[in-house]
C-alpha positions as a LaTeX table, in Angstrom:
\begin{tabular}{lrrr}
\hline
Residue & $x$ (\AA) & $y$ (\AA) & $z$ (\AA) \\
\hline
Unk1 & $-123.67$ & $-78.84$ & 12.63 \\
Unk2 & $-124.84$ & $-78.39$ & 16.02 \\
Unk3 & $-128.93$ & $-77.06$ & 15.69 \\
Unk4 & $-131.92$ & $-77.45$ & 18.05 \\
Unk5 & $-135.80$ & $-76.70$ & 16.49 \\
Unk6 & $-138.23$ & $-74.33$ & 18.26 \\
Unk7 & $-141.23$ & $-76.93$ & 19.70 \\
Unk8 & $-143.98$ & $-74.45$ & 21.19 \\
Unk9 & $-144.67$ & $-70.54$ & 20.95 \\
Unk10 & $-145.19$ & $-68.72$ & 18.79 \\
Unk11 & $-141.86$ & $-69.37$ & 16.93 \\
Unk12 & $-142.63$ & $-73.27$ & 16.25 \\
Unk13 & $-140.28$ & $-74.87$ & 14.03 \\
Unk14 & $-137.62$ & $-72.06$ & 13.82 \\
Unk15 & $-133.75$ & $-73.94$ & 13.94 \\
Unk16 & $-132.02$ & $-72.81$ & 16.23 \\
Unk17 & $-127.94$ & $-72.18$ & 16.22 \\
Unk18 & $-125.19$ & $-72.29$ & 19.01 \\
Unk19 & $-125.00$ & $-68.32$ & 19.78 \\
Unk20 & $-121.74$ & $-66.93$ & 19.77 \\
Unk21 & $-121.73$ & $-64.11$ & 22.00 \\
Unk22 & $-120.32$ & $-60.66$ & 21.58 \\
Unk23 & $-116.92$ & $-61.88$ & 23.19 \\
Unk24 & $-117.03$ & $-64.07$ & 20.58 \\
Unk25 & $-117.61$ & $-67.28$ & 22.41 \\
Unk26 & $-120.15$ & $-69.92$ & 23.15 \\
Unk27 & $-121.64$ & $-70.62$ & 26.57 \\
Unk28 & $-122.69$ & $-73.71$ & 28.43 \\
Unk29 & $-124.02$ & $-74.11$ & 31.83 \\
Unk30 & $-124.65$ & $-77.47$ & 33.81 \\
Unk31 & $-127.89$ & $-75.52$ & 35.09 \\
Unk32 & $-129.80$ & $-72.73$ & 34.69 \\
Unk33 & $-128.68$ & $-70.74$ & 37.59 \\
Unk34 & $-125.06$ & $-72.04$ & 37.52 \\
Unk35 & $-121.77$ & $-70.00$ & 36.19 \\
Unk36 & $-121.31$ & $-70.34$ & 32.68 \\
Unk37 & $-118.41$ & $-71.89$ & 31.11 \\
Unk38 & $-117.32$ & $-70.23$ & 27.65 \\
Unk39 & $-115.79$ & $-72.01$ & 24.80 \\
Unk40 & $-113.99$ & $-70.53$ & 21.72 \\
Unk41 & $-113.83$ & $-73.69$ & 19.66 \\
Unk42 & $-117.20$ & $-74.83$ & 18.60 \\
Unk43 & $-115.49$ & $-78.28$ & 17.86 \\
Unk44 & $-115.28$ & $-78.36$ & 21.72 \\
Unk45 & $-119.28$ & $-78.25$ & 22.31 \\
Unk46 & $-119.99$ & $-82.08$ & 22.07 \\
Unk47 & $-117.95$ & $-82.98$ & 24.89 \\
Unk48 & $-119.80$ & $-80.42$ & 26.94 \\
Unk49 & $-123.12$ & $-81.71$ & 25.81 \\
Unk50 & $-122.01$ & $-85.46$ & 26.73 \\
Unk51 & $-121.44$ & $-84.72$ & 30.05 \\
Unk52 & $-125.04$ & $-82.98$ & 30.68 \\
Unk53 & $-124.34$ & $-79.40$ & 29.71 \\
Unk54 & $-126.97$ & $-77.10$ & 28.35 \\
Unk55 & $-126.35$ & $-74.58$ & 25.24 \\
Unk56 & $-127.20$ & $-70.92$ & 25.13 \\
Unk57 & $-128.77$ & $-71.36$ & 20.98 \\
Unk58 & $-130.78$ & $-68.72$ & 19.05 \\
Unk59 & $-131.13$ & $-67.96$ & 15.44 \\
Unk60 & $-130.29$ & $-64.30$ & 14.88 \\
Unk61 & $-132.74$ & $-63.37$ & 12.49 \\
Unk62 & $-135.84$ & $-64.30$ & 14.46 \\
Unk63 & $-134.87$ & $-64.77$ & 17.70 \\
Unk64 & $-132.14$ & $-62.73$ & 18.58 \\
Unk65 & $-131.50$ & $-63.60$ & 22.63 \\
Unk66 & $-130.21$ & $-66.55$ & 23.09 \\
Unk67 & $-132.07$ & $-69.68$ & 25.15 \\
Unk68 & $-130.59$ & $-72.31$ & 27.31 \\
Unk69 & $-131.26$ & $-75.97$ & 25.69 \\
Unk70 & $-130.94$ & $-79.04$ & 26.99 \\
Unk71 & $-128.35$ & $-81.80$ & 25.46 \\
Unk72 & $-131.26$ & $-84.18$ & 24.75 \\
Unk73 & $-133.04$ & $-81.26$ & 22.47 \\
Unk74 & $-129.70$ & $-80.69$ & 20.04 \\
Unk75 & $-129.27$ & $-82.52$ & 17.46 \\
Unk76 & $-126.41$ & $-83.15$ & 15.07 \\
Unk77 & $-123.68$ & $-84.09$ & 17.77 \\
Unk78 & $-123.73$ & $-88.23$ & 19.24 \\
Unk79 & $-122.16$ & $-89.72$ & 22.44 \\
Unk80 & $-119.20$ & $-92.15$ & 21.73 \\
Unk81 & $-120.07$ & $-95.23$ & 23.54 \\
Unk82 & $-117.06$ & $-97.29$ & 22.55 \\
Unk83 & $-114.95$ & $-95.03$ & 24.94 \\
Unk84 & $-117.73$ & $-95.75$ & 28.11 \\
Unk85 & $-117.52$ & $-99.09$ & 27.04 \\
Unk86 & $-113.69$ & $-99.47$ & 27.17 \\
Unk87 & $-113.45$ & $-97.57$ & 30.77 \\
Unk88 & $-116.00$ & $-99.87$ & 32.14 \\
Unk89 & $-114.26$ & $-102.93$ & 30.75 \\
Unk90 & $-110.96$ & $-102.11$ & 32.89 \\
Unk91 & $-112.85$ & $-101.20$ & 35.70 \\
Unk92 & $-114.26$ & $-104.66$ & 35.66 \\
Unk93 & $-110.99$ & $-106.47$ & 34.80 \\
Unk94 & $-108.98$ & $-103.88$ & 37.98 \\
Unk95 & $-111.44$ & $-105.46$ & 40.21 \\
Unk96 & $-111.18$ & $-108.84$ & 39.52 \\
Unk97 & $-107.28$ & $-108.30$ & 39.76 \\
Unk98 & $-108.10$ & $-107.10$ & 43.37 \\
Unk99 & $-110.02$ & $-110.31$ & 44.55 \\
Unk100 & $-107.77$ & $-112.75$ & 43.24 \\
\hline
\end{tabular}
């Protein structure tokens, strides 16, 4: 479960939630100005968040509009290194092909 935690303000320590918005979607943004992208399958939020997108999160009971949060503020999702780790590794290995 995707949740971020309120750190200053008056609302300290409230969790925040992903907010699903009234077209029943979630939005990200890469910043705060940008276009926002939506997603309908909350199982889909991660990847967004591992490639530097922020969340619109609120918690409807106390704070009902939603607020942009950074990837480095949620917690409950990780980054799969393995997968970096592999791409980087054939990288290497395609350019080593090339010089020899």
């Amino acid at each position: 479960m995707l949740f971020a935690t309120v750190s200053r303000g008056k609302n300290v320590g409230t969790r925040l939630l992903p907010h699903r918005f009234k077209d029943n979607r979630f939005h990200v943004h890469l910043g705060k100005d940008g276009p926002y992208i939506p997603i309908s399958d909350y199982r889909d939020i991660p990847s967004y968040l591992a490639n530097g997108y922020s969340l619109q999160m609120s918690n409807k009971s106390e704070i009902p509009n939603p607020s942009l949060i950074r990837p480095e503020s949620i917690r409950g999702w990780k980054t799969d290194f393995r997968g970096t780790f592999i791409a980087a590794r054939q990288i290497e290995w395609g350019a080593r092909q090339r010089r020899d």
